[in-house]
PDB file of N, CA, C and O in Angstrom:
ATOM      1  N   UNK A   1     -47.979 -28.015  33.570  1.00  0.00           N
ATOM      2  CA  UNK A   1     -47.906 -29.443  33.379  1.00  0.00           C
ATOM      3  C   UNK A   1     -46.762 -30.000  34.228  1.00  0.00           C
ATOM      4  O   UNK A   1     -45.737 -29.326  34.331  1.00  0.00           O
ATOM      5  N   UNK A   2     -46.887 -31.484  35.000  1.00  0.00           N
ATOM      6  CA  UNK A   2     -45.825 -31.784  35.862  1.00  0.00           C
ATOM      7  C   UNK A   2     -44.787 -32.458  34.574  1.00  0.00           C
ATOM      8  O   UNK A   2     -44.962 -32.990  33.478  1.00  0.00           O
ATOM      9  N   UNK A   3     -43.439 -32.012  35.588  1.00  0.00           N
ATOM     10  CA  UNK A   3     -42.451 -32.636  35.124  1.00  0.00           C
ATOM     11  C   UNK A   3     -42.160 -34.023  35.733  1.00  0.00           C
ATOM     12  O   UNK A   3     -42.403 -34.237  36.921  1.00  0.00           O
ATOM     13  N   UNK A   4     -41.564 -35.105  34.799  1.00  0.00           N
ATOM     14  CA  UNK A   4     -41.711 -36.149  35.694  1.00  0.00           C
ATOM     15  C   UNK A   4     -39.864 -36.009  36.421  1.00  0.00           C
ATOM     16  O   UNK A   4     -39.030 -35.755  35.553  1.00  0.00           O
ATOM     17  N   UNK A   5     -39.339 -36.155  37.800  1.00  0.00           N
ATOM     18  CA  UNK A   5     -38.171 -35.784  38.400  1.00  0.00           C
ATOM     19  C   UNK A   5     -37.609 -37.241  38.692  1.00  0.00           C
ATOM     20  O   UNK A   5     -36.399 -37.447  38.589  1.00  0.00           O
ATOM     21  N   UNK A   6     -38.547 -38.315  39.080  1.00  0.00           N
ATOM     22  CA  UNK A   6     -37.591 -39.647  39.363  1.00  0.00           C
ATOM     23  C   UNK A   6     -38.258 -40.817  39.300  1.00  0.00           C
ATOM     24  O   UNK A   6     -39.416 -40.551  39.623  1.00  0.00           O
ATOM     25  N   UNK A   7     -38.163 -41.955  39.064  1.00  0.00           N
ATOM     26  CA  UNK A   7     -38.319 -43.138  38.704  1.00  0.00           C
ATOM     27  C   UNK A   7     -37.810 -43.770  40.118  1.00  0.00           C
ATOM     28  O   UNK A   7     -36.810 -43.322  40.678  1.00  0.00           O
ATOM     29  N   UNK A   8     -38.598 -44.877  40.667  1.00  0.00           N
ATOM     30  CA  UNK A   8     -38.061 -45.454  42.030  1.00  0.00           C
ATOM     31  C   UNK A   8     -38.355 -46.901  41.404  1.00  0.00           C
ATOM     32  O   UNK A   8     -39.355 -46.834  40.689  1.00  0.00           O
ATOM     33  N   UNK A   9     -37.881 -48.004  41.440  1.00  0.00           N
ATOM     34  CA  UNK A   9     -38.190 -49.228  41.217  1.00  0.00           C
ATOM     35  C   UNK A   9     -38.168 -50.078  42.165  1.00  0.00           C
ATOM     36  O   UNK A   9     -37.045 -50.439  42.517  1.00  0.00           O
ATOM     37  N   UNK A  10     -39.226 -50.601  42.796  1.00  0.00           N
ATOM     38  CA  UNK A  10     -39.659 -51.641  44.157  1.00  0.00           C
ATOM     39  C   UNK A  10     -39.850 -52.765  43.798  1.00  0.00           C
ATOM     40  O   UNK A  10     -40.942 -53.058  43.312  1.00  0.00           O
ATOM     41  N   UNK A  11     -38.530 -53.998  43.977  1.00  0.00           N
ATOM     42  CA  UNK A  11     -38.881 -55.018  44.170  1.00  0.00           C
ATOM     43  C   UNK A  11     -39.564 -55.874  44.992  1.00  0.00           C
ATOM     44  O   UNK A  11     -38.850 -56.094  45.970  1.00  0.00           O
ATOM     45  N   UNK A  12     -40.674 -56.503  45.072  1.00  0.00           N
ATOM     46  CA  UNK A  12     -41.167 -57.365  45.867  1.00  0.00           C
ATOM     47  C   UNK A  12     -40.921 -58.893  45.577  1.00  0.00           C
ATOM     48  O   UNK A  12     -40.060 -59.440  44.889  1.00  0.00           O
ATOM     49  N   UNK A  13     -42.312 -59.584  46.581  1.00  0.00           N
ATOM     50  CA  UNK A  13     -42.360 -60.900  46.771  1.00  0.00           C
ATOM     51  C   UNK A  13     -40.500 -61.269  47.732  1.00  0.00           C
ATOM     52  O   UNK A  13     -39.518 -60.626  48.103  1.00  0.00           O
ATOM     53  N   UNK A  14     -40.922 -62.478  47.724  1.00  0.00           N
ATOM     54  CA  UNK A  14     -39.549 -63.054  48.678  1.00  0.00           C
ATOM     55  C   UNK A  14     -38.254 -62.820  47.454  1.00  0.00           C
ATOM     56  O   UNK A  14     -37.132 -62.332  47.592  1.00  0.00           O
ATOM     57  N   UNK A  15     -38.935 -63.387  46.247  1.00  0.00           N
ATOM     58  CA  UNK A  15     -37.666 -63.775  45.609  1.00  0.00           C
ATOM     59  C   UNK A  15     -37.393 -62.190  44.374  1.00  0.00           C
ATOM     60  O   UNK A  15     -36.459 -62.181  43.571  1.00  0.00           O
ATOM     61  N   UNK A  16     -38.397 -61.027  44.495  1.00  0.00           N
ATOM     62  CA  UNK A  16     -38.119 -59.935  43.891  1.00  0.00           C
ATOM     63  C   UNK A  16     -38.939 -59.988  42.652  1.00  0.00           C
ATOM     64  O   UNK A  16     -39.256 -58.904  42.162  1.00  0.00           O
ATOM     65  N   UNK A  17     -39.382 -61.219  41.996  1.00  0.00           N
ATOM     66  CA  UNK A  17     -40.488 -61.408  41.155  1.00  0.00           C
ATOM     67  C   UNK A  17     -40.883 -60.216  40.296  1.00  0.00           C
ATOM     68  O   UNK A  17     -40.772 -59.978  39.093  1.00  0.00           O
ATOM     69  N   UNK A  18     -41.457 -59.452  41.486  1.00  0.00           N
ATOM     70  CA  UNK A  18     -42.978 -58.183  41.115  1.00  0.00           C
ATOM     71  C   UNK A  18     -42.305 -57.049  41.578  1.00  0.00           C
ATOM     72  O   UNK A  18     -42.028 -56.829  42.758  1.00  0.00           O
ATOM     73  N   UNK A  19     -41.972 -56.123  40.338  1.00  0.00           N
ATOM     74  CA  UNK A  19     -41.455 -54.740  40.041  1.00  0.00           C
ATOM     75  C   UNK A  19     -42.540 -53.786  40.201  1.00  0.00           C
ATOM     76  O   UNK A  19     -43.175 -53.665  39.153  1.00  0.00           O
ATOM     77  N   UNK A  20     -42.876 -53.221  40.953  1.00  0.00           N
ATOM     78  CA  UNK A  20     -43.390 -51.832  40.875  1.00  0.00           C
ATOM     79  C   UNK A  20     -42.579 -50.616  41.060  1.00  0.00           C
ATOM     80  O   UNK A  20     -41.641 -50.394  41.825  1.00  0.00           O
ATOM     81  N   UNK A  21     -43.197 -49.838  40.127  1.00  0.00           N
ATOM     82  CA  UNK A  21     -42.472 -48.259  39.953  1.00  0.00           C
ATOM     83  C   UNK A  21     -43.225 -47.438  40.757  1.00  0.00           C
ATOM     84  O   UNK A  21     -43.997 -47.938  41.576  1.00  0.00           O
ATOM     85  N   UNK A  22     -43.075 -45.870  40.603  1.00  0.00           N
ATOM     86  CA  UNK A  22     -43.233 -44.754  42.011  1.00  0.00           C
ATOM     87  C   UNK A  22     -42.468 -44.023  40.742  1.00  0.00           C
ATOM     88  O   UNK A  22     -41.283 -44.202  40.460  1.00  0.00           O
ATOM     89  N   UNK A  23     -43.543 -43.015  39.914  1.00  0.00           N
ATOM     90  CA  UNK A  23     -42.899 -42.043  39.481  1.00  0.00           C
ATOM     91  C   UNK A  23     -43.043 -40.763  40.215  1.00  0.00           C
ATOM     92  O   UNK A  23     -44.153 -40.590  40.718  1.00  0.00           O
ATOM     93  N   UNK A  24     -42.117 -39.782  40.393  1.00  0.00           N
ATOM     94  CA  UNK A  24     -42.535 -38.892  41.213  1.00  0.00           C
ATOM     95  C   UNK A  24     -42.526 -37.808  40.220  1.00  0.00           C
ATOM     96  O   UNK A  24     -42.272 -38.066  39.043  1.00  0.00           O
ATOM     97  N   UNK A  25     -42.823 -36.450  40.669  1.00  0.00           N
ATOM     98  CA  UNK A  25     -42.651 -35.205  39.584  1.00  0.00           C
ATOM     99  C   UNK A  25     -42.238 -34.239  40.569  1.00  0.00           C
ATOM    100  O   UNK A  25     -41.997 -34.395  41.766  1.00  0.00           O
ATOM    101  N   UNK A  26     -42.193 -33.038  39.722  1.00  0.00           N
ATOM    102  CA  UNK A  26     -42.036 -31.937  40.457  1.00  0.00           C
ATOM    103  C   UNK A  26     -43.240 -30.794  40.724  1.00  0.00           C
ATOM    104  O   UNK A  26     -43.320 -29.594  40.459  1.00  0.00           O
ATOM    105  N   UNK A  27     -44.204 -31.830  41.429  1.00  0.00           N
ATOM    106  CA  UNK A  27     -45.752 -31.063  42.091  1.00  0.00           C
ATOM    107  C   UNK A  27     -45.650 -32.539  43.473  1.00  0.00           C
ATOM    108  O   UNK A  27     -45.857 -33.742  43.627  1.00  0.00           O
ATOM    109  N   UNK A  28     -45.109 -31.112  44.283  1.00  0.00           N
ATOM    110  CA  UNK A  28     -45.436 -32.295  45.532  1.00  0.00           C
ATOM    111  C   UNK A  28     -46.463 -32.933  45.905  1.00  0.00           C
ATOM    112  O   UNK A  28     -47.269 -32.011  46.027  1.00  0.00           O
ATOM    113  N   UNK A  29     -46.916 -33.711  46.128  1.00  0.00           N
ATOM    114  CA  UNK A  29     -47.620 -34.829  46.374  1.00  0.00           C
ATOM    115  C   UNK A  29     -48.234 -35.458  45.095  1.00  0.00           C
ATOM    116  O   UNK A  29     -49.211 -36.204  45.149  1.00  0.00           O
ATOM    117  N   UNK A  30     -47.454 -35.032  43.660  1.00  0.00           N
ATOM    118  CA  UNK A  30     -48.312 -35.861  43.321  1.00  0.00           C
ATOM    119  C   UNK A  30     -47.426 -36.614  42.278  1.00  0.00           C
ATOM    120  O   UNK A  30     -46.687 -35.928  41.572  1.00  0.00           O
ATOM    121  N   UNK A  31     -47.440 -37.842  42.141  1.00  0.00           N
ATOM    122  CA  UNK A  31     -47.276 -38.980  41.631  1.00  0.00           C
ATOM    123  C   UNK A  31     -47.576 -40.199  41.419  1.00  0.00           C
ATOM    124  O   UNK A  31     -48.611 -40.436  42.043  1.00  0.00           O
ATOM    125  N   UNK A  32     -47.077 -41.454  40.652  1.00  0.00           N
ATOM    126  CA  UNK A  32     -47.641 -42.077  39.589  1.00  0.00           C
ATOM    127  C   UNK A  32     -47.115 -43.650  40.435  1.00  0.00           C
ATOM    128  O   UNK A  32     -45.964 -43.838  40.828  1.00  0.00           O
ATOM    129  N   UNK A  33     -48.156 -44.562  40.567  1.00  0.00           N
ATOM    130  CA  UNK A  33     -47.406 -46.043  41.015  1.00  0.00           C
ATOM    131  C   UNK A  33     -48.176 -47.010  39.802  1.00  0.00           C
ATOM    132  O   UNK A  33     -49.207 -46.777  39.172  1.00  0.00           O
ATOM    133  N   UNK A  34     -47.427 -47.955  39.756  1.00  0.00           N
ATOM    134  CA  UNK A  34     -47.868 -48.862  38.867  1.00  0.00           C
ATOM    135  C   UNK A  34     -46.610 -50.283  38.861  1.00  0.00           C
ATOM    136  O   UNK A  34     -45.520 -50.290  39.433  1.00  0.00           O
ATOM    137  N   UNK A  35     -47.309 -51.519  37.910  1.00  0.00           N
ATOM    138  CA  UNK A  35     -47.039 -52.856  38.269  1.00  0.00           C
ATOM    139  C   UNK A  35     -45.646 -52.469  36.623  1.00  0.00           C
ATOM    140  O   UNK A  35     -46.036 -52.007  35.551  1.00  0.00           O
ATOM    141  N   UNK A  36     -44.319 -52.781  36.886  1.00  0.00           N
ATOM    142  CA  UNK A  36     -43.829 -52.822  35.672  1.00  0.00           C
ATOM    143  C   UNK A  36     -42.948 -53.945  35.376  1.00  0.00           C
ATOM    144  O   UNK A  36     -41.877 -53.764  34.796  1.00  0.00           O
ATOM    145  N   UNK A  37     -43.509 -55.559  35.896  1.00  0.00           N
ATOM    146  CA  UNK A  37     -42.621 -56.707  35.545  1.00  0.00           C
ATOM    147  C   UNK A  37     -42.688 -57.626  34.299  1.00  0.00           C
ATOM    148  O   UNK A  37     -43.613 -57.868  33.523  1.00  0.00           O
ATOM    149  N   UNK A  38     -41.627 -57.984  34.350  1.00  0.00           N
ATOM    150  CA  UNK A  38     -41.731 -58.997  32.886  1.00  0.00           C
ATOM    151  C   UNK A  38     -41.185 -59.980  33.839  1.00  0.00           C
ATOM    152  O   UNK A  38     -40.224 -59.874  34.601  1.00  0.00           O
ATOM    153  N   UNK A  39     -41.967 -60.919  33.643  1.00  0.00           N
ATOM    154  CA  UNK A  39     -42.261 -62.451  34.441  1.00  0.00           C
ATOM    155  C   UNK A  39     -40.761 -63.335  34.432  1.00  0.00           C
ATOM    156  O   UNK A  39     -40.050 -63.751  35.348  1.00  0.00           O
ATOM    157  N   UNK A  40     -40.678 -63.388  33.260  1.00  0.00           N
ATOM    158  CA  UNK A  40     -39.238 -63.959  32.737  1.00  0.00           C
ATOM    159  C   UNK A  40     -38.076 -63.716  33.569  1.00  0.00           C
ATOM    160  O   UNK A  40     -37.475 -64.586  34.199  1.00  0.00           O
ATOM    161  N   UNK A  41     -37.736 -62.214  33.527  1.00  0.00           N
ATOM    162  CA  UNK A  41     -36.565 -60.959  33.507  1.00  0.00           C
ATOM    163  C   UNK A  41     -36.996 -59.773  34.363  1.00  0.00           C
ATOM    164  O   UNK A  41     -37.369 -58.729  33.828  1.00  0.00           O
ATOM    165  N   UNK A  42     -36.958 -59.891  35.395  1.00  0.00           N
ATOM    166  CA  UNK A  42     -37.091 -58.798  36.674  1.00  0.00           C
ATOM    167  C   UNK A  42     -36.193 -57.941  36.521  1.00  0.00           C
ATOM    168  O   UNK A  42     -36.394 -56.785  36.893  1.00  0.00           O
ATOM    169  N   UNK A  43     -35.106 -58.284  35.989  1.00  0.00           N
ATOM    170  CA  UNK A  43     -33.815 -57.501  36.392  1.00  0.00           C
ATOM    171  C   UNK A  43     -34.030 -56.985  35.427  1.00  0.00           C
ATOM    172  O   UNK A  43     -34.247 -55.807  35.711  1.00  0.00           O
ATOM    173  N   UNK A  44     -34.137 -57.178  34.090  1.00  0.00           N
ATOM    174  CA  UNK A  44     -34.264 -55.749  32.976  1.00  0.00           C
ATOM    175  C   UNK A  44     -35.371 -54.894  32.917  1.00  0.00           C
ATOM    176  O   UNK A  44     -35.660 -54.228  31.923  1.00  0.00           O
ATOM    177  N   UNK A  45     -36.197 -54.906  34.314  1.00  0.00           N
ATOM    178  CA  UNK A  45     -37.170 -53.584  34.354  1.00  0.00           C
ATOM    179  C   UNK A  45     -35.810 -52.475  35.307  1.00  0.00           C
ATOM    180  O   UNK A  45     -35.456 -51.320  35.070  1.00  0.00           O
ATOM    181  N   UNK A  46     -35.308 -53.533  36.482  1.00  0.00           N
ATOM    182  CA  UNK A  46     -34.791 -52.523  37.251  1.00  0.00           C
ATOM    183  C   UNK A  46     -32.805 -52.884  36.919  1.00  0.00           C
ATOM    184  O   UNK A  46     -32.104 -53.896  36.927  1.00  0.00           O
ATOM    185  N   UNK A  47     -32.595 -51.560  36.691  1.00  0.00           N
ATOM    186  CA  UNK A  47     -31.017 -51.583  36.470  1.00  0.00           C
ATOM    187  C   UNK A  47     -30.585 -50.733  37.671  1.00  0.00           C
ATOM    188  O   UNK A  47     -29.391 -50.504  37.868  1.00  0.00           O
TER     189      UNK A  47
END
């Protein structure tokens, strides 16, 4: 079973808006992307 090894958090849009994550593990090539924003509060997905 993979271990999960790191969490990457990608801000987009101009003003950083739209958080997407990039989980990675420890099985190379394989990992996890997905949308993780709260509309409000960008900054308390990514610290």
């Amino acid at each position: 079973m993979a271990k999960i090894k790191e969490v990457r958090c990608i801000r987009t849009r101009r003003n950083g808006m739209w958080v997407i994550v990039k989980v990675l593990t420890d099985q190379p090539g394989l990992y996890g992307i997905g949308s993780a924003s709260e509309v409000n509060h960008p900054g308390a997905v990514v610290t």
